[in-house]
C-alpha positions in Angstrom: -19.4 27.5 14.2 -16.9 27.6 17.5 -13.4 27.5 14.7 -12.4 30.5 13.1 -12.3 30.6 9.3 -8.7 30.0 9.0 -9.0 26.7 10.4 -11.5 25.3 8.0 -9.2 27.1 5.2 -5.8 25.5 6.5 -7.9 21.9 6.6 -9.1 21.9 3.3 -5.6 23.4 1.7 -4.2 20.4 3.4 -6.6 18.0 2.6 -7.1 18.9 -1.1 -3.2 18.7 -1.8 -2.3 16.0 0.1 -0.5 13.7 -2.7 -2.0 10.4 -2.3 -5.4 11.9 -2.9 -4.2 13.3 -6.0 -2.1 9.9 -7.1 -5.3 7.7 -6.6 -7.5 10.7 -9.1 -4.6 10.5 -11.8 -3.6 7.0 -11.5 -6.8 4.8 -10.5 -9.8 4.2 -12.5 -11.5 4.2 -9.4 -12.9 7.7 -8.7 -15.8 7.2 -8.2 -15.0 4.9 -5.3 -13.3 7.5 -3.9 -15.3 10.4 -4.1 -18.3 7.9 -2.5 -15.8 6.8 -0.1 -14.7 10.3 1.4 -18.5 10.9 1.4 -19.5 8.3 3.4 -16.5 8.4 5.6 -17.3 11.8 6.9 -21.2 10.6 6.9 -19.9 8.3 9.4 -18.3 10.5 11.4 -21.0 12.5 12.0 -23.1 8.9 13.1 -20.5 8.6 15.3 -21.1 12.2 16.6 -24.7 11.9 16.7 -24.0 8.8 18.8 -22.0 11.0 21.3 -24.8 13.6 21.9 -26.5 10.9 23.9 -30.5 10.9 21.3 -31.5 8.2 23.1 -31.5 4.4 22.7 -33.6 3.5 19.9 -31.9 6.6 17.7 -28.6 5.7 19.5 -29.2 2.0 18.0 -30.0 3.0 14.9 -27.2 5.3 14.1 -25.0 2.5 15.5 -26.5 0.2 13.0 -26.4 2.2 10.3 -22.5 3.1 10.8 -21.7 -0.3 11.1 -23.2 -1.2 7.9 -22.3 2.1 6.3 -18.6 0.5 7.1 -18.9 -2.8 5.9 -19.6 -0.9 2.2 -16.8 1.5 2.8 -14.7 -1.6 3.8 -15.6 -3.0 0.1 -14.5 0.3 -1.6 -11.8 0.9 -0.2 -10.0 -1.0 3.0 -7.8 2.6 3.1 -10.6 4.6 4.5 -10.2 3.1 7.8 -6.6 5.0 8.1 -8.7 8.2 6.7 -11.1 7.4 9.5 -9.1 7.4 12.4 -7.1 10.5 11.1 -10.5 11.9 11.2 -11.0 10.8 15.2 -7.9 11.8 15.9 -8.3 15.4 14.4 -12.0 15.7 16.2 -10.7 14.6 19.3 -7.4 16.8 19.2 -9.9 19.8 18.2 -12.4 18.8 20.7 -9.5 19.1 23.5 -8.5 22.4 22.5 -11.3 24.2 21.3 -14.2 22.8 23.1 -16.0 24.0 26.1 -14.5 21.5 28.5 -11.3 19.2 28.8 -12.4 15.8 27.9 -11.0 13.1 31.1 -9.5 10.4 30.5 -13.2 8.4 30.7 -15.0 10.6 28.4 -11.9 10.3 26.1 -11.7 6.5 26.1 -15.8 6.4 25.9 -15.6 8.7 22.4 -12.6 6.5 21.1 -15.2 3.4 21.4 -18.2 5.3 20.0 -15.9 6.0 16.8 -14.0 2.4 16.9 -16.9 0.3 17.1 -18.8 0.7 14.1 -15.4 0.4 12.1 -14.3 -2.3 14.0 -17.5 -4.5 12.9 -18.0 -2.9 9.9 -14.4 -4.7 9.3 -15.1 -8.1 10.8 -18.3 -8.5 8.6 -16.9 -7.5 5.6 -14.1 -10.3 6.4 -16.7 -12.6 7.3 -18.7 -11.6 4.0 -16.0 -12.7 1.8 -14.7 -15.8 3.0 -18.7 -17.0 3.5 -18.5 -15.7 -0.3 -15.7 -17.2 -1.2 -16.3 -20.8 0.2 -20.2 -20.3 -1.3 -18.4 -19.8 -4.6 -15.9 -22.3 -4.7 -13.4 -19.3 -5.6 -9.6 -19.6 -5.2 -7.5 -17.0 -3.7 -5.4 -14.7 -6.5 -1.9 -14.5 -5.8 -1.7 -11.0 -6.2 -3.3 -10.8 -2.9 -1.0 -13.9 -1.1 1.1 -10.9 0.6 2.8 -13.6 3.2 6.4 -14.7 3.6 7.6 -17.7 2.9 9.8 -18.6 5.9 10.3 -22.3 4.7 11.7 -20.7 2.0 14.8 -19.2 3.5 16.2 -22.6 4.3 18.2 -23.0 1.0 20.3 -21.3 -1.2 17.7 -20.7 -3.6 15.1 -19.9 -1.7 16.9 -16.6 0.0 18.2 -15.9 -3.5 14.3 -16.1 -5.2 13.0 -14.1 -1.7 15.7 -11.5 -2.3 14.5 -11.1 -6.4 11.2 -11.4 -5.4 11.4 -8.0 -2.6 13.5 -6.4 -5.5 10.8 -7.2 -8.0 7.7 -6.1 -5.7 9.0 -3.0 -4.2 12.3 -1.6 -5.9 11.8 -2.5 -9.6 8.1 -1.8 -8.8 9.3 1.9 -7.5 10.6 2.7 -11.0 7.5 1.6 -13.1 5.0 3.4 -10.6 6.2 6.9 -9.7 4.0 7.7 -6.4 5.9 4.3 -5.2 9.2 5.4 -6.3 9.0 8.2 -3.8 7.7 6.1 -1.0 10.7 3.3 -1.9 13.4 6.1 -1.7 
């Protein structure tokens, strides 16, 4: 109610055609994940806001809890909301700072950072915890698609820098030319 129309205009023309919203909707199969996910990201914002307006402890509490297990599922989704997330602090807290009734301190500041951090912070941790407890209940391997590491032992031969050096050209510059939204990012 305090921003002028414009504002909320300017946010969603920027929001709606930022690219990587609209290369995850043409390219994944996923979007439904993302839809929920945006949902539930800005539902958790507003926990976190809640939080801030001091309801007391028991509500305090349970909008804490909630957030945090409201980000272990977002965590599950989609590990990329967290970046959406804290773009989302960052714009409240920029916004806050210019258009709101008082300058936050340097206190108050750092206080809202760990209202919005915590929850996403834990909601993180268990959702690591989650699946390794899963994965050792299971008896599951780990893919290799997922085995993003270097191989520093590697480098100490001949062949080893020459099958790293394929390998980076495989994964990111061949990889540029089959997927077009990577392309872009590899120029």
């Amino acid at each position: 109610d305090k921003l002028p129309c414009y504002l909320y205009t300017a946010f969603s023309c920027l929001f709606v055609s930022y690219p990587l919203i609209n290369e995850i909707y043409i390219y994944n199969g996923a979007n439904l994940n993302v839809s929920l996910g945006y949902l539930l990201t800005g539902l958790s914002l507003l926990l976190a806001e809640c939080v801030l307006e001091k309801p007391g402890k028991v509500k305090t509490a349970l909008y804490t809890v909630i957030n945090c297990v409201l980000w272990v599922f977002l965590m599950s989704l989609y590990e990329s909301f967290a970046f959406v997330y804290v773009v989302l602090v960052c714009g409240v807290l920029i916004l806050k700072n210019l258009f709101g009734e008082k300058e936050m301190k340097l206190p108050e500041c750092l206080k809202s950072i760990a209202v919005y951090a915590f929850p996403l912070i834990v909601g993180i941790a268990v959702e690591f915890l989650l699946g390794k407890i899963l994965i050792a209940a299971l008896g599951i391997e780990g893919g290799g698609v997922g085995a993003n590491k270097t191989a520093l032992g590697a480098l100490t031969s001949v062949s080893g820098i020459i099958s790293t050096v394929y390998a980076i050209f495989r994964q990111h510059f061949f990889a540029g030319f089959w997927y077009f939204p990577i392309g872009l990012f590899a120029i």
